[in-house]
Backbone and ligand atoms as CSV (ligand in chain L), in Angstrom:
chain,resi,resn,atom,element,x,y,z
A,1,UNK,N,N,0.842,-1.204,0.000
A,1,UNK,CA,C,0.000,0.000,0.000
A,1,UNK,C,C,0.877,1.254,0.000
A,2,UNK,N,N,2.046,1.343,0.817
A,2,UNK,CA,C,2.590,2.314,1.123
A,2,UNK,C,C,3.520,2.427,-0.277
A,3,UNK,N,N,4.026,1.430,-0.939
A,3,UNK,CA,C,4.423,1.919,-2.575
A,3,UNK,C,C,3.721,1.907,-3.253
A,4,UNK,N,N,2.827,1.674,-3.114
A,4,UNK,CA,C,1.393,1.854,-4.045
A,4,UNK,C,C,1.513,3.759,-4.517
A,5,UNK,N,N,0.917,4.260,-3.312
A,5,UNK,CA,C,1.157,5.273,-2.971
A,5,UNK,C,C,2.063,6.054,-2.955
A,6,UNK,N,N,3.213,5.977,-3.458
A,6,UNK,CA,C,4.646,6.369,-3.594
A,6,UNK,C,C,4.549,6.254,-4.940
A,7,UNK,N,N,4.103,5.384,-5.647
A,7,UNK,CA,C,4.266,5.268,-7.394
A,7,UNK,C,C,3.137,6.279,-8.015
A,8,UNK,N,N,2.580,5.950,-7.135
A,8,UNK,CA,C,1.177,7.117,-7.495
A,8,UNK,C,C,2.086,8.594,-7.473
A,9,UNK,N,N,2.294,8.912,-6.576
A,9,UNK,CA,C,2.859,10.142,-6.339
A,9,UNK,C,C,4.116,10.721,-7.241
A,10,UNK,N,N,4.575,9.503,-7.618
A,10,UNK,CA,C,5.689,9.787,-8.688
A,10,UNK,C,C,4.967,10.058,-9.632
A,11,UNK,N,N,4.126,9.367,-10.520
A,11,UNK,CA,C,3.585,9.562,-11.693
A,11,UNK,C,C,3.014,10.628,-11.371
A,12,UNK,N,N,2.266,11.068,-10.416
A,12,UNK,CA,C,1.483,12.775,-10.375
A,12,UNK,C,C,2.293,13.647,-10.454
A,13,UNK,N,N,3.719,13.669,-10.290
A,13,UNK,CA,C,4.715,15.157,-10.448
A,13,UNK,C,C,5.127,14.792,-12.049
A,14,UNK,N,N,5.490,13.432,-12.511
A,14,UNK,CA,C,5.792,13.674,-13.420
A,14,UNK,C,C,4.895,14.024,-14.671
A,15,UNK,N,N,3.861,14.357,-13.971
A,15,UNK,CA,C,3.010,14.385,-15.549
A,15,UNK,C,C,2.023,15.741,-15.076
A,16,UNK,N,N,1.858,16.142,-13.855
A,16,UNK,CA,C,1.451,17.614,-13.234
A,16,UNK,C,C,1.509,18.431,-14.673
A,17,UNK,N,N,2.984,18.821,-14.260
A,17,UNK,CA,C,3.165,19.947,-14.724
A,17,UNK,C,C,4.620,20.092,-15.517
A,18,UNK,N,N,4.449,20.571,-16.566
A,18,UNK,CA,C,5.850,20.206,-17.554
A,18,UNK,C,C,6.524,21.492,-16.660
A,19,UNK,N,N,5.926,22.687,-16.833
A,19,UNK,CA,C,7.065,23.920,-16.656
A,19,UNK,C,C,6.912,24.222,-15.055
A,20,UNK,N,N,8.542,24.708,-15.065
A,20,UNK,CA,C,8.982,25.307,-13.655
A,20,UNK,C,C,8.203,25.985,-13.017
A,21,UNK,N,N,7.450,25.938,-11.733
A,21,UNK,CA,C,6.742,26.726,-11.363
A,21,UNK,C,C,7.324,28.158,-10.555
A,22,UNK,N,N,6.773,29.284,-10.263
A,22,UNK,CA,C,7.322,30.675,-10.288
A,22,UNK,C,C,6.334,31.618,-9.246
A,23,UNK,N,N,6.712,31.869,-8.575
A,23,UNK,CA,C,5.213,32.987,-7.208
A,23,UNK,C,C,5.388,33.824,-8.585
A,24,UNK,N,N,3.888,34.551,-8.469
A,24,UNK,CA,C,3.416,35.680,-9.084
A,24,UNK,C,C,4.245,36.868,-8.468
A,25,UNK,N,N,5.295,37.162,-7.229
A,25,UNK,CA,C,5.581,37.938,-7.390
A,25,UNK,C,C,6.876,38.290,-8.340
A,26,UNK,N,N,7.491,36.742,-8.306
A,26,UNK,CA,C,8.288,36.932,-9.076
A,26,UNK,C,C,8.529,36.882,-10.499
A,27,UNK,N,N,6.980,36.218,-11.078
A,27,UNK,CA,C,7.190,36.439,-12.450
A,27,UNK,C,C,6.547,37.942,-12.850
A,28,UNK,N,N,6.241,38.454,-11.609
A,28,UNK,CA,C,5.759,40.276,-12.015
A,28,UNK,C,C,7.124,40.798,-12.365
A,29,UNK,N,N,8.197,40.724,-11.204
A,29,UNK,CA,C,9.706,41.208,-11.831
A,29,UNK,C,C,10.145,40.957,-12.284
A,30,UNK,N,N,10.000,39.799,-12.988
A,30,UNK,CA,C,10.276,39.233,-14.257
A,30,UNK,C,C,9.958,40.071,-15.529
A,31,UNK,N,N,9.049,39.691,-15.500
A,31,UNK,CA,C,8.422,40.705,-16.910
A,31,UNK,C,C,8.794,42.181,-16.692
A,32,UNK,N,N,8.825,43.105,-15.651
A,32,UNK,CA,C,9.510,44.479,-15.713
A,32,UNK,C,C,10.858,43.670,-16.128
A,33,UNK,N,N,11.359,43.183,-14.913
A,33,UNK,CA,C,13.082,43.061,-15.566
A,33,UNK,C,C,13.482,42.943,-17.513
A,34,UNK,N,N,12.910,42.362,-18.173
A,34,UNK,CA,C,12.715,41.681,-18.959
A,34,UNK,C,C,12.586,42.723,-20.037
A,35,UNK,N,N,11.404,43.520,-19.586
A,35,UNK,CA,C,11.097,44.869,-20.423
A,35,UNK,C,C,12.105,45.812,-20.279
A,36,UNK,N,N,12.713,46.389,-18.901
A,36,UNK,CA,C,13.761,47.253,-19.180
A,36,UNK,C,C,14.944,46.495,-19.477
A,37,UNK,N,N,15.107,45.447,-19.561
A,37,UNK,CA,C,16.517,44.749,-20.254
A,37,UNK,C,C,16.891,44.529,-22.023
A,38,UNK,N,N,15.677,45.016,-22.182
A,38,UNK,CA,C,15.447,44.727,-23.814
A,38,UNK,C,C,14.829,43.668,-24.270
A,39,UNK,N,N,14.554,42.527,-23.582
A,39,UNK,CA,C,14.928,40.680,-23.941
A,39,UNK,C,C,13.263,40.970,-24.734
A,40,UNK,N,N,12.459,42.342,-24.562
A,40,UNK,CA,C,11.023,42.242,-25.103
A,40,UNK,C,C,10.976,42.543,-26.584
A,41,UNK,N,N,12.261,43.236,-27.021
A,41,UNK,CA,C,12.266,43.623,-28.648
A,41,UNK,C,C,12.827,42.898,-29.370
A,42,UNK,N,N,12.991,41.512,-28.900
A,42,UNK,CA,C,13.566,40.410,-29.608
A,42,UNK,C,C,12.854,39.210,-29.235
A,43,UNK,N,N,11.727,39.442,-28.215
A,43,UNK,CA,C,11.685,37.959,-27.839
A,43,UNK,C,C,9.657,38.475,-27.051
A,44,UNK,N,N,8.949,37.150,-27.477
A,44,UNK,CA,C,7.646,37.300,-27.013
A,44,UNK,C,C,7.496,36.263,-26.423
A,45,UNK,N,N,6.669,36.297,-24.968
A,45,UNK,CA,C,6.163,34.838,-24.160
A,45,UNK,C,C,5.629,34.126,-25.446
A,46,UNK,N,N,4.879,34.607,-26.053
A,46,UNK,CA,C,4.005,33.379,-26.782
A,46,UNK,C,C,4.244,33.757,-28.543
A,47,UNK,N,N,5.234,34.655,-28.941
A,47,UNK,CA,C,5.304,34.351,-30.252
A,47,UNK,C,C,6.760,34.671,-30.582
A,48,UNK,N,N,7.000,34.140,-31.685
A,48,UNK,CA,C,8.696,34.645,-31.792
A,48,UNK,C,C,8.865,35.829,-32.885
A,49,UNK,N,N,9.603,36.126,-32.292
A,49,UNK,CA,C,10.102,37.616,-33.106
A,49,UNK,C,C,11.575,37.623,-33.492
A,50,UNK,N,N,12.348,38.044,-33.423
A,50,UNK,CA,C,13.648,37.735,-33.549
A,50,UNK,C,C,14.481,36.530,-32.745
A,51,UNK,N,N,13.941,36.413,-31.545
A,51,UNK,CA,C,14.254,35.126,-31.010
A,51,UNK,C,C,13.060,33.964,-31.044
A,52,UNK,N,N,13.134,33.099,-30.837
A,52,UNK,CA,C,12.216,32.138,-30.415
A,52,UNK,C,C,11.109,32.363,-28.904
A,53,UNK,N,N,9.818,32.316,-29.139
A,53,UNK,CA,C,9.084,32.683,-28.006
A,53,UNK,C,C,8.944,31.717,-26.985
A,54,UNK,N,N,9.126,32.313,-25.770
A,54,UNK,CA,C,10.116,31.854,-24.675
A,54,UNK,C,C,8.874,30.387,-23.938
A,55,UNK,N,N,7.512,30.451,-24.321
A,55,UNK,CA,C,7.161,28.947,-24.221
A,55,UNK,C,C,7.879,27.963,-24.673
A,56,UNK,N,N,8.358,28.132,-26.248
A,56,UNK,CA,C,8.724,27.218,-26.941
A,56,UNK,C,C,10.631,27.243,-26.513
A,57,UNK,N,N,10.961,27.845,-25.793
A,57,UNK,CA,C,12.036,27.563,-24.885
A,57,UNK,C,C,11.786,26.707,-23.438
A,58,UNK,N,N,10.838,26.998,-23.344
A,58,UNK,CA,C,10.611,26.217,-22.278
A,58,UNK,C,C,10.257,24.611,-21.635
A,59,UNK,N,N,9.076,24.587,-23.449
A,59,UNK,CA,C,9.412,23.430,-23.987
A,59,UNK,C,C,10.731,22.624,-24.250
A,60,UNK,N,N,11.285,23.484,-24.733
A,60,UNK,CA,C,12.468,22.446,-25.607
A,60,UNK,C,C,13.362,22.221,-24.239
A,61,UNK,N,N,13.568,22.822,-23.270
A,61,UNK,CA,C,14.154,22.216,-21.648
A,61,UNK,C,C,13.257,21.739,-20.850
A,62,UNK,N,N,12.116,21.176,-20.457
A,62,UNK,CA,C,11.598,20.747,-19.625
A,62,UNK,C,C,12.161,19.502,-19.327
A,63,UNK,N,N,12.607,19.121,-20.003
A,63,UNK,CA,C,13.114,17.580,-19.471
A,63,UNK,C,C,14.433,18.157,-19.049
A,64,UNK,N,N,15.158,18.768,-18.864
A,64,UNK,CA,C,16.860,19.007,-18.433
A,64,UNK,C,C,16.689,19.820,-17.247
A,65,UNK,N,N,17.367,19.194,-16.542
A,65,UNK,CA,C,17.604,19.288,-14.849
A,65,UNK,C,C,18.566,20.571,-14.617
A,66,UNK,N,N,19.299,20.939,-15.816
A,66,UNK,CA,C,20.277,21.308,-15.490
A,66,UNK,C,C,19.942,23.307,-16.354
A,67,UNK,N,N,18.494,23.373,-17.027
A,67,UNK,CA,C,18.315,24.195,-17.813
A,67,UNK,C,C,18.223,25.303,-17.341
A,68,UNK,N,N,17.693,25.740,-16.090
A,68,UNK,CA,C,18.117,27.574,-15.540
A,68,UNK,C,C,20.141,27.477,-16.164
A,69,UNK,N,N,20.721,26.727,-15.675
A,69,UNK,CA,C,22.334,26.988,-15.980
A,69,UNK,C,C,22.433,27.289,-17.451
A,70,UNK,N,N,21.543,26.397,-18.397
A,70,UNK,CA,C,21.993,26.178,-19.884
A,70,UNK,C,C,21.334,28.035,-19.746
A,71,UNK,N,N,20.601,28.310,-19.632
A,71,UNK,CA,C,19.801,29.374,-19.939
A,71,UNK,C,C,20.730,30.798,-19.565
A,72,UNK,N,N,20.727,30.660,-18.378
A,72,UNK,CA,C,21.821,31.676,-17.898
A,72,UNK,C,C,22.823,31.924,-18.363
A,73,UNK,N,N,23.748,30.707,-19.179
A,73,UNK,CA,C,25.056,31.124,-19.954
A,73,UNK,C,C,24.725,31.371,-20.899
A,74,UNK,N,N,23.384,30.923,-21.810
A,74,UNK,CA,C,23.358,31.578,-23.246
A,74,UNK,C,C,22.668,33.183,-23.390
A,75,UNK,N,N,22.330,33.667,-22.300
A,75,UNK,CA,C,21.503,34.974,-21.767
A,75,UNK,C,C,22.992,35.994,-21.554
A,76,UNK,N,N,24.060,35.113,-20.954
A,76,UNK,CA,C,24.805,36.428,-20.535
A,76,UNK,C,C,26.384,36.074,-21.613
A,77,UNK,N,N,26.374,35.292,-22.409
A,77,UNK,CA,C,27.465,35.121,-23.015
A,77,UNK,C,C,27.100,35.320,-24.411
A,78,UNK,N,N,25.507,34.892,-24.901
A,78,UNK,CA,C,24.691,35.006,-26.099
A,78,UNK,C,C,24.746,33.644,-26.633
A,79,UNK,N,N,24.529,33.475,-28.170
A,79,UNK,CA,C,23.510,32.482,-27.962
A,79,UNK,C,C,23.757,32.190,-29.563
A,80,UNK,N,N,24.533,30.636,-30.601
A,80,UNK,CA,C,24.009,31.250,-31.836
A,80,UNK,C,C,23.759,29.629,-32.301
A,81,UNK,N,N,23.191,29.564,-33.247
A,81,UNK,CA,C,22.725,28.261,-33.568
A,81,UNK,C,C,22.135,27.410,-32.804
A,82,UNK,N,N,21.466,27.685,-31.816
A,82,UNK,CA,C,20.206,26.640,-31.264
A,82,UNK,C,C,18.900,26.740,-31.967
A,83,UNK,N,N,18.333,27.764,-32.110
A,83,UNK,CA,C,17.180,28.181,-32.839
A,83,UNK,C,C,17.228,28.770,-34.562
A,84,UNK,N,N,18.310,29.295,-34.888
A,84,UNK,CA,C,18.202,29.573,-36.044
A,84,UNK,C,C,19.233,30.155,-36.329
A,85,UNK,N,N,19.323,30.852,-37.799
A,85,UNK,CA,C,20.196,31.449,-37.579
A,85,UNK,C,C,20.893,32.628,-37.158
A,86,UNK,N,N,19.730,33.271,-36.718
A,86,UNK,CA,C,20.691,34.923,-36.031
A,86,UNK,C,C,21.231,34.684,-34.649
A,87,UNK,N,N,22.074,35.174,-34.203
A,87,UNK,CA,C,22.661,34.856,-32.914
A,87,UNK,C,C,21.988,36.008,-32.216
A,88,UNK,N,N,21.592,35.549,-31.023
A,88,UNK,CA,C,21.874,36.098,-29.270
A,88,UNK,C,C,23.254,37.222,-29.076
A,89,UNK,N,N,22.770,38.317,-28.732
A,89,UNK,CA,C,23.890,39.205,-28.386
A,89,UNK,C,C,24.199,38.922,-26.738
A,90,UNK,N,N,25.183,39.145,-26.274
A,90,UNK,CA,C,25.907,38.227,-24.884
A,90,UNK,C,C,25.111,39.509,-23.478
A,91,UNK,N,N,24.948,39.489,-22.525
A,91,UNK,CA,C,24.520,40.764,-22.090
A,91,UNK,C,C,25.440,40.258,-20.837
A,92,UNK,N,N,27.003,40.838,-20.796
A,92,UNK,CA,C,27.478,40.684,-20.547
A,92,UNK,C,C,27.374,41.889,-18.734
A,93,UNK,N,N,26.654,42.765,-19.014
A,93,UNK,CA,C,26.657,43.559,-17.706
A,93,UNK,C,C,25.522,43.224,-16.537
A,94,UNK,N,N,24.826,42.877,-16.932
A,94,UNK,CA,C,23.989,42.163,-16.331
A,94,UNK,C,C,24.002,41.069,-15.224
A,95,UNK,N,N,23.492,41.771,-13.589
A,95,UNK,CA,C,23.440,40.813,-12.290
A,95,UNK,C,C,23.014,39.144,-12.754
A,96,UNK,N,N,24.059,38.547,-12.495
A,96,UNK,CA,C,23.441,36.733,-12.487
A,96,UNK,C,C,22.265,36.819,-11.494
A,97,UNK,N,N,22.118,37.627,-10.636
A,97,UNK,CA,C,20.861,36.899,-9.728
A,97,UNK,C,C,19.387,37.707,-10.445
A,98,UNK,N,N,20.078,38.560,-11.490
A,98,UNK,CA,C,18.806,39.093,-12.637
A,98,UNK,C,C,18.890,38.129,-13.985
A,99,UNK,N,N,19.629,37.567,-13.889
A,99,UNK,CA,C,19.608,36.461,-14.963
A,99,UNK,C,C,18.886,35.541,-14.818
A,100,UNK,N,N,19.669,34.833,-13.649
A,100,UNK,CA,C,18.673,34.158,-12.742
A,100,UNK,C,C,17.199,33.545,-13.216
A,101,UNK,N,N,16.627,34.830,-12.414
A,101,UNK,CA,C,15.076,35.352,-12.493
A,101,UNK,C,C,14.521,34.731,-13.922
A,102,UNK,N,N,14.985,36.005,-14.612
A,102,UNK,CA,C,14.615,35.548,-16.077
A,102,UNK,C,C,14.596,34.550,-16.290
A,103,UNK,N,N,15.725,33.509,-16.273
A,103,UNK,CA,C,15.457,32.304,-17.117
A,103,UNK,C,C,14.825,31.345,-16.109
A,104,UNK,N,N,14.531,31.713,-14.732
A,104,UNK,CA,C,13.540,30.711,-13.522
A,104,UNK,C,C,11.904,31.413,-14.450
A,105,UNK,N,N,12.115,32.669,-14.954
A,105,UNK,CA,C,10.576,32.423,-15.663
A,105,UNK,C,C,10.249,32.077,-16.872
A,106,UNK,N,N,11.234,32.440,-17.503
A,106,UNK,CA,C,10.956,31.656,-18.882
A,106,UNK,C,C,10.928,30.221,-19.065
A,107,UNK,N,N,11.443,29.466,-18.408
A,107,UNK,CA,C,11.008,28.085,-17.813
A,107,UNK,C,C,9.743,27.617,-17.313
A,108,UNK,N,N,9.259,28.561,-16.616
A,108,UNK,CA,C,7.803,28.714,-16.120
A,108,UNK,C,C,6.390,29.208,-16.978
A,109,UNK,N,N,7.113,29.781,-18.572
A,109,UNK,CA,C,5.910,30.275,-19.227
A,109,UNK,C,C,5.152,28.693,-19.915
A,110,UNK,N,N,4.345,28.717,-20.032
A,110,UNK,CA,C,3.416,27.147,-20.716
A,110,UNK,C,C,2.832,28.113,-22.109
A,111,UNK,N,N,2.504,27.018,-22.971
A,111,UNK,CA,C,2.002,27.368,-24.232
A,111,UNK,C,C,0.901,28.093,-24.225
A,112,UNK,N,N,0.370,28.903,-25.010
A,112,UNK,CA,C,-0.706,29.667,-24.855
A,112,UNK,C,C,-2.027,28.787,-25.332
A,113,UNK,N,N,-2.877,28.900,-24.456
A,113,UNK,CA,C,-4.121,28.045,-25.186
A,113,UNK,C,C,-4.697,28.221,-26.245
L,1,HEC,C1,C,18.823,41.332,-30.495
L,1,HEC,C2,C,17.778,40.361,-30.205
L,1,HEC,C3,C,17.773,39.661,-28.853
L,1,HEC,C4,C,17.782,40.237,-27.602
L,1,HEC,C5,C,17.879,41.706,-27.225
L,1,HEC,C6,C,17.629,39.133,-26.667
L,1,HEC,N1,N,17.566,37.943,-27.327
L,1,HEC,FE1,FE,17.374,36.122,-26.487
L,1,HEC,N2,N,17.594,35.252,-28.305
L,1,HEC,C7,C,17.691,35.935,-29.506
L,1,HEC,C8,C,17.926,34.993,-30.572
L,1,HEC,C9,C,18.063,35.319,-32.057
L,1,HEC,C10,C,17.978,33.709,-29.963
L,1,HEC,C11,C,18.284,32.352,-30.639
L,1,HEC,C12,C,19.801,32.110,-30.551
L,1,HEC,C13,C,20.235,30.753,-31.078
L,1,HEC,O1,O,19.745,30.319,-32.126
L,1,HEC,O2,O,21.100,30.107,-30.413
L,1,HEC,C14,C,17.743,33.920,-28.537
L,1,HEC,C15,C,17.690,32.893,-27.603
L,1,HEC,C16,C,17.333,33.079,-26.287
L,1,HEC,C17,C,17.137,32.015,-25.320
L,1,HEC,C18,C,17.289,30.516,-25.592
L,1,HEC,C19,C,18.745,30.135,-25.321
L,1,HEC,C20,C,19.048,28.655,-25.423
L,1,HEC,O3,O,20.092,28.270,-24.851
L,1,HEC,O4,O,18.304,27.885,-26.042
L,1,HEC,C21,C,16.818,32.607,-24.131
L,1,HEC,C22,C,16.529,31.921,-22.811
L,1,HEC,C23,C,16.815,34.037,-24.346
L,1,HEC,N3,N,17.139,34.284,-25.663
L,1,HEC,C24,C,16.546,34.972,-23.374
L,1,HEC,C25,C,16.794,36.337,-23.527
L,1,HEC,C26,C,16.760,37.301,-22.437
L,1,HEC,C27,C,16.425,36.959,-20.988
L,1,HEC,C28,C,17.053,38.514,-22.968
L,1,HEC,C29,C,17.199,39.842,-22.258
L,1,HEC,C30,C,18.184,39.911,-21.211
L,1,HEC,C31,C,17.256,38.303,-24.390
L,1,HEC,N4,N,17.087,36.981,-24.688
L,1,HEC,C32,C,17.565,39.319,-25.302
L,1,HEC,C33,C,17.600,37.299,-29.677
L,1,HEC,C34,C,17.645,38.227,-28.662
């Protein structure tokens, strides 16, 4: 009974919820951060514009354990041939614990219905 219940519980996280979850307060500073950083004239939660729209980033890491890191180095070093061909400019001045953020929410955006 008691692994019964344990297998149960495994299968309910793994199939919950694909994307990282995020408090509303922090995906509010997210999205300011985001807007005064620029990342909005190249990049849309739900459509792509010059970059790829950051659901469909979120998608393509949900399975990698390791994807705030992948995210964070291609955010502050830039970024070229994962998505296409224009490259990611590096934003090299930019706080890691504002990097951070960003890519803990862009992990967290889900597809638009
Ligand atoms: C000048 C346009 C531009 C700006 C500004 C920009 N990006 Fe990007 N971004 C891109 C492009 C183009 C790609 C795809 C790069 C590639 O194919 O590897 C990308 C890719 C990404 C990815 C996916 C990286 C990966 O490893 O798969 C993330 C996350 C991202 N951008 C976040 C940001 C954030 C956060 C900001 C603001 C701090 C930002 N971008 C600003 C154009 C931009």
């Amino acid at each position: 009974m008691r692994n019964f219940l344990f297998i149960s519980l495994l299968a309910l996280s793994a199939t919950a919820h694909a994307a990282l979850p995020i408090s509303a307060a922090d995906t509010a500073s997210a999205l300011e951060l985001a807007k005064a950083s620029g990342c909005l004239s190249c990049h849309s939660p739900t459509e792509k514009i010059v970059g790829p729209a950051y659901f469909k980033v979120a998608e393509k890491y949900e399975h990698e354990s390791d994807a705030v890191d992948t995210l964070m180095h291609s955010v502050q070093y830039g970024s070229k041939g994962k998505w296409g061909r224009i490259p990611m400019p590096p934003h090299m001045d930019m706080a890691a614990d504002d990097i951070r953020l960003l890519a803990r929410w862009i992990l967290s955006i889900e597809k638009p219905q």
